[in-house]
N, C-alpha and C positions, 0 to 999 in steps of 0.2 A: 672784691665782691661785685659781680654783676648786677647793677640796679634795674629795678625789674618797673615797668612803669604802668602806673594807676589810671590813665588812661587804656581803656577796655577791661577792667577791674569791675565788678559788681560788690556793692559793700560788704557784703561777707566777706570776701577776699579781701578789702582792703583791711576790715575787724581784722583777718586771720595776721595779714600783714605787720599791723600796727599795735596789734595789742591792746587795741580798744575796745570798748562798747561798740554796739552794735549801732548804737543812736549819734555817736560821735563819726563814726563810719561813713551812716547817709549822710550828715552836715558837710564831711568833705567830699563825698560823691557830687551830691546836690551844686558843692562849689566849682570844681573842676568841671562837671558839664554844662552848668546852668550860666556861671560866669566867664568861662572858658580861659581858667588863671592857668599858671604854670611855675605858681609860687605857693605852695604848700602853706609857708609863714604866715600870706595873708589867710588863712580859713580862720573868718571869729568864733570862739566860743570854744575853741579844742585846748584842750591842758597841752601845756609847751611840753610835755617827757613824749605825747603822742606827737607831735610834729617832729621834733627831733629822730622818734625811731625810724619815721618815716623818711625825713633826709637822708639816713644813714642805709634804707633799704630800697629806695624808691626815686623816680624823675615822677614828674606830670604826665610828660611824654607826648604834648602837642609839639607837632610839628607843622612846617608852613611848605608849599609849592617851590620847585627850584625853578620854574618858568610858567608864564604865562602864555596867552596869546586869544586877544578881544576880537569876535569876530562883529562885520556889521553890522548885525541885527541885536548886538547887545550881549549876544551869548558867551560867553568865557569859557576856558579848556584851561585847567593847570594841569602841571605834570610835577607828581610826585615823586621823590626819593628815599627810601627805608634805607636802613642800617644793612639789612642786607645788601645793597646797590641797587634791590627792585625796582625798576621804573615802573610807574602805572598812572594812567591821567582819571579826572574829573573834569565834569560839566559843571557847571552853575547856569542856569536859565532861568530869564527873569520874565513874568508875564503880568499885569496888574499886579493884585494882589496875590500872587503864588510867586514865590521863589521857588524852585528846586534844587538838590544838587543830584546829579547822577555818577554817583560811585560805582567804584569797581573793586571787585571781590577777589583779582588775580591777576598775577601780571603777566600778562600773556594768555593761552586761552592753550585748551587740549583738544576740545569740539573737531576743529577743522572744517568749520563749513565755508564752501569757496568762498561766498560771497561777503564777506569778514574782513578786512583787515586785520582786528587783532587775531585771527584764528593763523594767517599767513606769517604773526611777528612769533609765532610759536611761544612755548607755555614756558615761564621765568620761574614758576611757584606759587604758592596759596599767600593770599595777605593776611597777617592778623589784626583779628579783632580792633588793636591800637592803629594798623592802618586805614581798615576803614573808618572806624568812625574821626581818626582827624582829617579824613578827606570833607568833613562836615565843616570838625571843630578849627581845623587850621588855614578856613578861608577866612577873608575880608569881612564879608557877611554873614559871617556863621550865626548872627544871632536874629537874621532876618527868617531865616532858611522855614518852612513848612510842609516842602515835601522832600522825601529820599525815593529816588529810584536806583536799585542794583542792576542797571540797564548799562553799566560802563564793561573797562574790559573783563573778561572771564566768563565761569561760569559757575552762578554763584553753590549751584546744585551739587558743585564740584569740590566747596569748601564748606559745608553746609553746616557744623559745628561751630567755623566762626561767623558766618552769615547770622547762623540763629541769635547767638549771642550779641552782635552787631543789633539786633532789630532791637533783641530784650534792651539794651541801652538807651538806642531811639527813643525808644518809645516809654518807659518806666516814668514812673511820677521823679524820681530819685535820679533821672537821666535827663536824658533830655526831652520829656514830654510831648513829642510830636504823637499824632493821633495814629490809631493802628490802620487808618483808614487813609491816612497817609504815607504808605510807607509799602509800595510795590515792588517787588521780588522777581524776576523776568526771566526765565528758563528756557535753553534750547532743549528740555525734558529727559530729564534722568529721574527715574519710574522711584527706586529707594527714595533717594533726595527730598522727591516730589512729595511723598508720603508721609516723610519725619517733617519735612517743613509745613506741610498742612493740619500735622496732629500737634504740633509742639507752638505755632504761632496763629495768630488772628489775623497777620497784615495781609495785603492784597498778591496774585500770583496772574501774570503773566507767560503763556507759550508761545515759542514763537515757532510756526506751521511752517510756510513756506506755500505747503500745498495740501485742500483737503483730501487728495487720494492717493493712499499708503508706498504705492508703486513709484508716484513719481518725488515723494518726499525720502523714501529711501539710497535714490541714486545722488541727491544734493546732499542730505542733512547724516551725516554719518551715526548720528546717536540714534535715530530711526531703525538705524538693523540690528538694536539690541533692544531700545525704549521703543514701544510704538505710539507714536501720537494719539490714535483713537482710543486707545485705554488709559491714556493718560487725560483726554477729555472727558473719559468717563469717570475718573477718580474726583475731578473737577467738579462735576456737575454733583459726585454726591457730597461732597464738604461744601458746597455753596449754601444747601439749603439752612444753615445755621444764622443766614443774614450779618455777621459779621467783616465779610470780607468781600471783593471784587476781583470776579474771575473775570480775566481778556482773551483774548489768541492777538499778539500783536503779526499780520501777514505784510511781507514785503512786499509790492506790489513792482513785479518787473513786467515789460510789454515784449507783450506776444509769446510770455513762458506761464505767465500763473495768470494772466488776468480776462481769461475767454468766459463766455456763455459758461462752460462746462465746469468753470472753477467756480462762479458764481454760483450755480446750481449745487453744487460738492459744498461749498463753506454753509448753504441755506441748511442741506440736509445734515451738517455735522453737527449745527451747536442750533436751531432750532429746538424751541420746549427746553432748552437748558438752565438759560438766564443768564449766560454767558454773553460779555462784548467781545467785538469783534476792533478793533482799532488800526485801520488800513495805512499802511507808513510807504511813502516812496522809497523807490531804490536808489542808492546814490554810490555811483558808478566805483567801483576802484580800478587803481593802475592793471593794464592789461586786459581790461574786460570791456567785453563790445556792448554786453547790455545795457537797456538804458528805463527810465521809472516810465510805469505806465503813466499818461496824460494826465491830466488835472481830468479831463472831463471823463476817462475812463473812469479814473475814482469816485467822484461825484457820483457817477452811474452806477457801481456798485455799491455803494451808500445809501443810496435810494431805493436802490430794490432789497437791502439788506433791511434797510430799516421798514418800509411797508410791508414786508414779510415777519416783523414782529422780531427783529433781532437789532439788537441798540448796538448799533454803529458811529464810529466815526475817522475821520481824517486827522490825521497828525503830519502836524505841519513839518521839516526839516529845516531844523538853526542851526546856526553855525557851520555849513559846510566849506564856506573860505578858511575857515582854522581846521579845519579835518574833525570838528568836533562832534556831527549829525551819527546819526543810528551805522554802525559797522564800521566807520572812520577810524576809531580808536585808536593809536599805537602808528598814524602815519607819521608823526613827527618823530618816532623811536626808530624806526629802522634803519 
């Protein structure tokens, strides 16, 4: 018998599993996420005939990184290994009082967009549900951790039943409790995807643009000539008004391709009166490519005319890029 593991499990499942109540269920949900055991035996309070069926049908099913690599700002990159031999890495970023981890949803990516790494390590398959969430549970500090971003490899739009499921654990009293308000979801836009993840979760959604005008994000971003960004901002602007959640446009900022007058003008007139941020991220070059991130001071400059124009802006800084671990690095140490 193949043991099927209770990590990415929601207590119904495990009830269905185990043959228990439903109230015995969350005590070991609650355990496995909240204390992050991998020993069934220790859950108190369960009748030993339900731990027992459970040995006989089930692991825990955390798993830990088969390499690390610290970069010097503090930031850390593991890289993970499933059962299947998927490789797929995470982040952990530490700032005051925020830890994050930034997880990835796939090992490998389908997107193809140049400026990528993992879009160039090409697509391995979907992670499940038990992968993402022990890219959380199977770190050092997993019991620090406050925020989750699906900003690592893939695309999370692209496995969007275990994503959902991934968040519902996040975040569940019965899970691991992280706030819905912490837990952003980051899309190169796929229009279904976008739609079921916006009706079925609260947590926050991220696009990532490129460019505000249609013509010149179609020739870079290949999901463009089926999704179009501008209707997928408009789908954005109308689930925003419910106050639960934070819409961004994360844009890459490369110089002298997106960062003119003209692009400034284009991102004022896209998501003005929306209530959407805007979150300006350097470029961070990869092998073979001559581009390079617009200035510090370019950004600053559209920062400031983003934000006096009534649109909440800001700069995101790049960590980790000595370990390949910053925005589109992902998957340099796999290939």
């Amino acid at each position: 018998m193949i043991k099927r593991s209770l990590i990415g499990l929601t207590p119904e499942e495990i009830r269905v599993l185990a043959g228990s109540s439903i109230s015995h269920a969350i005590v070991i949900a609650n355990y496995l996420y909240k204390r992050r055991s991998n020993d069934v035996a220790l859950v108190p309070d369960i009748p030993k005939k339900v731990k027992e069926e459970l040995s006989k049908k089930s692991i825990p099913g955390i798993y830990g990184p088969v390499a690390s690599g610290r970069s010097s700002d503090g930031t850390i990159k593991y890289l993970f290994r499933n059962e299947s031999e998927q490789e797929f890495e995470t982040v952990l970023l530490t700032e005051a009082k925020r830890i994050t981890v930034c997880v990835s949803s796939q090992s490998g990516c389908r997107m193809g967009c140049p400026f990528c790494v993992t879009g160039r390590y090409g697509f391995r398959g979907n992670l499940s549900v038990r992968d993402i969430i022990t890219q959380v549970l199977g770190l050092p500090a997993s019991e620090n951790v406050t925020h989750v971003v699906f900003m690592g490899m893939g695309e999370p739009m692209d496995n969007i039943e275990n994503v959902l499921k991934a968040c519902k654990i996040l975040t569940a009293e019965w899970g691991l409790a992280l706030s819905k308000r912490n837990i952003t979801v980051s899309t190169v836009g796929i229009t279904p995807g976008i739609k079921y993840f916006l009706e079925e979760s609260d947590c926050n959604m991220a696009l990532s643009l490129y460019s505000p005008f249609p013509e010149e994000r179609y020739r870079i971003i290949p999901a463009e000539k089926k999704y179009h960004a501008h209707e997928i901002i408009q789908i954005m602007k109308s689930y925003r008004n419910s106050g639960k959640r934070r819409m961004s446009i994360a844009y890459i900022m490369i110089s002298d391709i997106n960062d003119s007058e003209k692009h400034l003008e284009g991102l004022k007139a896209l998501v003005t009166g929306t209530g959407i941020r805007i979150n300006l991220i350097p470029y961070n070059p990869i092998p073979s490519d001559d581009n390079i991130s617009s200035s510090n001071e370019r950004m600053q400059y559209f920062r400031h005319e983003l934000v006096i124009s009534g649109i909440s802006a800001s700069i995101r800084k790049s960590k980790g890029i000595d370990v390949s671990a910053a925005c589109g690095l992902l998957a340099s140490g796999l290939q």
